[in-house]
N, C-alpha and C positions, 0 to 999 in steps of 0.2 A: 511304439505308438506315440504320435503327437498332434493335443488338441490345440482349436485354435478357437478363439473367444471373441465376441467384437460385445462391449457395455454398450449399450443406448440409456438414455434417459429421456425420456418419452412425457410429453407436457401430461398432466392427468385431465382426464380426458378425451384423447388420442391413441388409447391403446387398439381401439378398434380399427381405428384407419390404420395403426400403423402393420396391425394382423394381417390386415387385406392385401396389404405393398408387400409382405412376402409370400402370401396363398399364391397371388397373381404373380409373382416373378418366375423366371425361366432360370436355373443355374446352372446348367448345363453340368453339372457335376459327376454326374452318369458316363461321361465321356472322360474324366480324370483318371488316371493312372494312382492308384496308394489312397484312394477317397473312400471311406468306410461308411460314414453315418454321417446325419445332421440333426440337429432338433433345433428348434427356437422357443427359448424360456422366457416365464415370464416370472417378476420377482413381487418383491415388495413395492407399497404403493405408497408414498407420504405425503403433505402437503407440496412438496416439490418437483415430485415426478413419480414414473413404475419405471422399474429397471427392466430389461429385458436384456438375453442374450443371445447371439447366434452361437453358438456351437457342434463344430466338427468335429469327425475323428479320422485322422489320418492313418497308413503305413509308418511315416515317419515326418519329421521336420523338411526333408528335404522333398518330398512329393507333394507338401503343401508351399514352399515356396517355387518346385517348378508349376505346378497351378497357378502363383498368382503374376507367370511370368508367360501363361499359355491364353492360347487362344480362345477357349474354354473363357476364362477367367472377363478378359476383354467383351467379349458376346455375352455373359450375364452381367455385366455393371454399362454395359452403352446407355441403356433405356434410364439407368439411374440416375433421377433427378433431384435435387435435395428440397426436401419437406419441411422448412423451416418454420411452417406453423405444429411441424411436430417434436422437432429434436429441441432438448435443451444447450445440447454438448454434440459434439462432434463424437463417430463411434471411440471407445478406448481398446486396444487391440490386447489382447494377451495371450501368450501361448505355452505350452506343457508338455513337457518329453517326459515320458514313463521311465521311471528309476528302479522301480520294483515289478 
C-alpha cells in the first residue's frame, strides 16, 4: 500500500472556497489502475492558515506514480488554475509505503 499526501495551507478564511475547488473538480481517478480511496482533510486552524490535506490510497508506489504519468492524471489538473488569494505555500507532497 502507498499513500500520497499534498499540505495546503490555506489563508483563514478561505477554507470554504478552497472546499468548493475540490467538490467541483473531476479527478478522474475511477479510471486509475492501483487507486483505492481518497479523502480531503482538514486540520488545525491558526493565526496563519488551516492546513488541509488531499490524501490517497494506492496498490502501491508505483500505480500512483504511473497515474501521475497518465492521462488520467493530465485531464484532472488541465482546468487547474492557481488560487493565490488562497494558498499561502505551494502544495508540500509526501508519500508512505506500508512496512507492516
Amino acid at each position: 500500500m502507498f499513500i500520497a499526501m499534498n499540505r495546503f495551507k490555506i489563508k483563514p478564511g478561505k477554507e470554504s472556497d478552497f472546499i468548493e475547488i475540490w467538490k467541483n473538480r473531476e479527478t478522474f481517478l475511477d479510471e486509475v489502475p492501483g487507486f483505492k480511496d481518497f479523502n480531503l482533510m482538514q486540520g488545525a486552524t491558526d493565526d496563519e492558515c488551516t492546513l488541509f490535506i488531499s490524501h490517497s490510497v494506492w496498490d502501491s508506489e508505483t500505480a500512483f506514480r504511473e497515474w501521475t504519468k497518465s492521462e488520467a492524471f493530465r485531464k484532472a489538473h488541465a482546468n487547474a488554475k492557481p488560487a493565490t488569494d488562497i494558498y499561502l505555500d505551494p502544495p508540500k507532497f509526501e508519500g508512505f509505503s506500508s512496512v507492516l
